[in-house]
C-alpha positions in Angstrom: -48.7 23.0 39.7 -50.2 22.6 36.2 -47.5 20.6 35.4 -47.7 17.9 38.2 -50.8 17.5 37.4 -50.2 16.5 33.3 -47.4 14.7 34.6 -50.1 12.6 36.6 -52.1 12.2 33.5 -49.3 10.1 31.6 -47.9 8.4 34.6 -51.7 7.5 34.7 -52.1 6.5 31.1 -48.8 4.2 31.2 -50.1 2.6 33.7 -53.2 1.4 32.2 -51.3 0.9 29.0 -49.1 -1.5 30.7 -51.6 -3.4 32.5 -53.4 -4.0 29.2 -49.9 -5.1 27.7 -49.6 -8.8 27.5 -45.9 -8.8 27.6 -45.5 -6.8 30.9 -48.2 -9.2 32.4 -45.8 -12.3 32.0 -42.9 -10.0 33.2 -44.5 -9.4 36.7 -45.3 -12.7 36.9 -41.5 -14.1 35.9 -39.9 -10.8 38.4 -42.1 -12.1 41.3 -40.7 -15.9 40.5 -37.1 -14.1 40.7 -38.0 -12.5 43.9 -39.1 -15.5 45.7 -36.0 -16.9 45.1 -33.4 -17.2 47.8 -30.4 -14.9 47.6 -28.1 -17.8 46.5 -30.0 -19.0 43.3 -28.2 -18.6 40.4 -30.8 -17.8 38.4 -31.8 -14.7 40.6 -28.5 -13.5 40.2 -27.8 -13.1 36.5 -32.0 -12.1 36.3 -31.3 -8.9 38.6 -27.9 -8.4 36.8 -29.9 -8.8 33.5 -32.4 -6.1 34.7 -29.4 -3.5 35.9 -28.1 -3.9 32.8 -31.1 -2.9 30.9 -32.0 -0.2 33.1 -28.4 1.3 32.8 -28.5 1.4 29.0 -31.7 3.1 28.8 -30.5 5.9 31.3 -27.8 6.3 29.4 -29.9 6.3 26.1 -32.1 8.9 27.4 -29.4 10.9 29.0 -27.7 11.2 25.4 -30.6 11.6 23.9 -31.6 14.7 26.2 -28.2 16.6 26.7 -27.4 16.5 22.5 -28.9 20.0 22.3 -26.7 21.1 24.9 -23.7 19.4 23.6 -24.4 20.6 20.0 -24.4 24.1 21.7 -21.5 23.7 23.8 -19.3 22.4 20.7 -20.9 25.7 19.1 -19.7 27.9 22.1 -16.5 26.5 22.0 -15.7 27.4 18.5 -16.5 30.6 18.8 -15.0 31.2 21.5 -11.7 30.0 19.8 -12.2 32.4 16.4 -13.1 35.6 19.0 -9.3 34.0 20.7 -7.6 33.7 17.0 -9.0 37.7 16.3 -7.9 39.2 19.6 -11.5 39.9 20.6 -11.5 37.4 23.4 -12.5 39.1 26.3 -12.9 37.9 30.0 -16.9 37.3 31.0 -18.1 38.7 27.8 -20.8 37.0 26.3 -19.2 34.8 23.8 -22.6 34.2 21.5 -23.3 37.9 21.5 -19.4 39.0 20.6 -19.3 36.9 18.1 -22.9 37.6 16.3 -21.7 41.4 16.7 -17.8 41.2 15.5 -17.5 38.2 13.7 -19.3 37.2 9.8 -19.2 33.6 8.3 -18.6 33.1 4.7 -18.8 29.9 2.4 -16.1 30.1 0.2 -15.2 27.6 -3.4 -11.9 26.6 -2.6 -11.1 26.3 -6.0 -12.1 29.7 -7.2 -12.1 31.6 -4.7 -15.2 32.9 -5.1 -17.9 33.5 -2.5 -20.9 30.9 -2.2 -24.0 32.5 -1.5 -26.7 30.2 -1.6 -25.0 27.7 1.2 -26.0 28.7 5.1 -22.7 29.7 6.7 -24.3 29.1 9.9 -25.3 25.6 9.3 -22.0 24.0 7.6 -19.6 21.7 8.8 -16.3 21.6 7.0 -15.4 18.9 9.0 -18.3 17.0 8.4 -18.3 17.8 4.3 -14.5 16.6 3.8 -15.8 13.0 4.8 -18.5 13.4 2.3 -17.7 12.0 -1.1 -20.4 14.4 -2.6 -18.4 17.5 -1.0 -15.1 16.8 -0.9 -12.0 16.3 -3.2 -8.8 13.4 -2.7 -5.9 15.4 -3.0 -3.2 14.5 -5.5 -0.4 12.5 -3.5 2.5 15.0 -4.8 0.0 17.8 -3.5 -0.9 16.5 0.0 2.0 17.7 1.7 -0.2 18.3 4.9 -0.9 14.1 5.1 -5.0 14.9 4.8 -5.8 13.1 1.8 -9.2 14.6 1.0 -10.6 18.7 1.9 -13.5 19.7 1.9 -15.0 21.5 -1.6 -16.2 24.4 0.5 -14.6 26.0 3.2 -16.1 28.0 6.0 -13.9 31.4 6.6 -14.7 34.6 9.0 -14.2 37.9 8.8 -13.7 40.6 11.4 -14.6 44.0 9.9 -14.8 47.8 10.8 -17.0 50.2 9.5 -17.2 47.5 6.4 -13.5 47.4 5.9 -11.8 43.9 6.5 -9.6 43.6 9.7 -8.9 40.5 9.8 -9.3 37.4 7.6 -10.1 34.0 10.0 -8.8 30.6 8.1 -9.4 27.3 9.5 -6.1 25.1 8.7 -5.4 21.3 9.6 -2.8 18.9 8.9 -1.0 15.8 10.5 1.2 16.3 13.3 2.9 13.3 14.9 0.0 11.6 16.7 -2.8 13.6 15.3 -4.4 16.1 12.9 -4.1 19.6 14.2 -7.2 21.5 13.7 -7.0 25.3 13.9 -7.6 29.0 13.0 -4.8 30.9 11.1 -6.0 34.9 11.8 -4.2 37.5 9.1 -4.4 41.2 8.4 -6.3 42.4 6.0 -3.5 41.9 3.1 -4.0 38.3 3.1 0.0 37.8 4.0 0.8 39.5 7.7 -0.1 36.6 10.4 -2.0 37.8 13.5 -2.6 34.6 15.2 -3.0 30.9 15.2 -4.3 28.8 17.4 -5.0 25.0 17.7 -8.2 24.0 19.4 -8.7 20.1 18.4 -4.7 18.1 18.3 -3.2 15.4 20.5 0.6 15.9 20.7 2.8 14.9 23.2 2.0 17.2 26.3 5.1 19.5 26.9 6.5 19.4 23.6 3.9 19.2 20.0 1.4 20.1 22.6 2.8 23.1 22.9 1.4 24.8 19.7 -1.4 25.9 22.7 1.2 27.4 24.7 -0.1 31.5 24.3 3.9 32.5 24.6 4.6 30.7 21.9 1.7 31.7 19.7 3.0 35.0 20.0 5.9 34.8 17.9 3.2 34.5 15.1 2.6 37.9 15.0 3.5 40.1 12.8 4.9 37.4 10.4 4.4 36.7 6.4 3.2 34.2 4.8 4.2 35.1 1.1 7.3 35.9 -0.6 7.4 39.1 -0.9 7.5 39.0 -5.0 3.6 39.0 -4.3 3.4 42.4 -2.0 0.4 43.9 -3.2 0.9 47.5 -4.5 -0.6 50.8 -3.3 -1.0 52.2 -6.4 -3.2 48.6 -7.1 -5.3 49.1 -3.8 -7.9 46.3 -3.7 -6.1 43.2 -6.1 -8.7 41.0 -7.2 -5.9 38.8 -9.1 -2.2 38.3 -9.0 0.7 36.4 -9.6 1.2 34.3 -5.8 4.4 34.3 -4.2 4.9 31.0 -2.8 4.1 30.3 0.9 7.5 31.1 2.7 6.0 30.9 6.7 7.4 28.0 8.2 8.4 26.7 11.6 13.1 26.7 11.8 15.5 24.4 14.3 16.3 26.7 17.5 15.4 30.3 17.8 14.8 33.1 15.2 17.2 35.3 14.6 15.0 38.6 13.7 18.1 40.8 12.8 18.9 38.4 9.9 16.9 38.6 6.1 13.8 36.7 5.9 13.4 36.5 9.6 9.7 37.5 8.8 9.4 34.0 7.3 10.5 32.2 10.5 9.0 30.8 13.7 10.8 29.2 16.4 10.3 25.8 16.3 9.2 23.3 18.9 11.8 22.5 21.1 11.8 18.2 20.9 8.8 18.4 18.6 10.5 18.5 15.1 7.7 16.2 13.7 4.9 18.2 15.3 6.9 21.7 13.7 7.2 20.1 9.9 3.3 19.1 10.7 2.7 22.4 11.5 5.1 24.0 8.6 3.5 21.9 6.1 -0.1 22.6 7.1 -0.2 26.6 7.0 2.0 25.8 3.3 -0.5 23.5 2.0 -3.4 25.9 3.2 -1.9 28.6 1.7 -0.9 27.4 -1.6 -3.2 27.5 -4.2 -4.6 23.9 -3.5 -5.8 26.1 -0.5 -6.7 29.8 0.2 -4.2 31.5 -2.1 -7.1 32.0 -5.0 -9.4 33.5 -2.3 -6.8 36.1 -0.8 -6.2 37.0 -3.9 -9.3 38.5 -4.3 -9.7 40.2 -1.3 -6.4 41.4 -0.2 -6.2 44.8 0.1 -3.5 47.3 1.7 -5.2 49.0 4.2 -8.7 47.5 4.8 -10.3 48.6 1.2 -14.0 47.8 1.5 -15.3 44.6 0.2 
């Protein structure tokens, strides 16, 4: 009730505002011109199409204006729901906000050292948004850019799924050109930093029914359980927690046909796409670049561990 009546009050204060505004004086004086007119004047016609016009854009202002929260909170929802997805902790009519505050932690890390960044709000940063500012982003060398992205973010935002204060699982955002698009997604691994638990692709527009299929859950599957380093670089249990080491070179990548898994270095291999051999080097060349040392190698080297070493 209490608000009715405030809503009264300013309906009641535009109005006397308006009739003490010059400018909407003369325009109820010109709209009741326009409505005298007969149907057939042509000036009537483009007046009233002038005024739908008007009327239109500032619905439409108003309505973007109003739903931005919820939109910003949507895109918010939607990204977490896709890292819970990429970490196996998706579950049906859970609570996605509350899942993820509870499983999931945010870090800032300095792609070029590796090191965490502390003094940056996890929460608030958009690597997205940073790699098309100059101030925050890098162009990468031409002989480098083998994932066609030209510039990446300085900073990159990773998560981290851990038990009892051990890692479980390491969360990597990835992109790189496809065919049509740039594939933005989540590459989930194990706490060594080199067995793959998922990936998943939650912004790309390949061809539907073959690049598009990188979404298709059968065929994120075969992910699992592969390696992304030679293994040259398989950390050590005597080592436990390696804080720096000599990188094997990124040996995932996407093959013609099917995967034979009895063969040597099957653990390297994924099936590629069947009619999508662009979309598979895009996708190949991506998780390379991102795990090269242009990427996230200098950060997995610092905390991969064997079996979940606290960090």
């Amino acid at each position: 009730m209490l608000k009715c009546e405030q809503l009264k009050i300013y309906q009641d204060k535009i109005c006397v505002a308006l009739d003490k505004c010059e400018h909407y004086q003369k325009f109820k004086v010109y709209k009741d011109k326009v409505l005298a007119l007969g149907n057939d004047s042509l000036e009537k016609t483009i007046a009233i199409a002038v005024a739908l016009c008007l009327v239109c854009a500032v619905l439409v202002s108003f309505s973007a204006v109003a739903l931005k929260s919820l939109q910003v909170h949507n895109k918010e929802l939607d990204m977490k729901k896709n890292i819970l997805d990429v970490a196996g902790l998706l579950q049906e009519g859970s609570d996605i906000d509350s899942a993820f505050a509870e499983k999931i932690e945010a870090k800032i890390v300095n792609l070029e050292t590796g090191d965490y960044v502390e003094d940056m709000n996890a929460a608030e940063y958009d690597q997205r948004k940073a790699a098309k500012d100059p101030a925050l982003s890098v162009a990468i060398p031409k002989d480098k850019d083998i994932a066609h992205i030209r510039v990446k973010a300085k900073f990159a935002k990773v998560f981290l799924v851990k038990e009892s204060g051990a890692i479980k699982s390491i969360i990597l955002p990835v992109n790189g050109y496809g065919l049509w698009s740039t594939l933005y997604g989540f590459l989930s691994l194990d706490a060594d930093g080199q067995t793959v638990q998922s990936i998943n692709f939650y912004d790309q527009q390949e061809t539907p029914g073959l690049g598009g299929e990188v979404v298709n859950p059968k065929w994120r599957e075969l992910w699992k359980g592969k390696k992304v380093y030679a293994e040259t670089d398989q950390p050590s249990a005597e080592k436990g927690l390696i804080e720096s080491a000599e990188m094997g070179e990124p040996a995932l990548s996407l093959i013609k046909g099917v995967v034979d898994n009895t063969k040597q270095g099957s653990q390297y291999q994924v099936d590629g796409l069947a009619g999508a051999s662009l979309t598979s080097t895009g996708v190949t060349n991506l998780v390379r670049y991102w795990m090269s040392n242009e990427g996230f190698a200098p950060y997995l080297a610092k905390v991969r561990t064997v079996k979940g070493v606290k960090s």
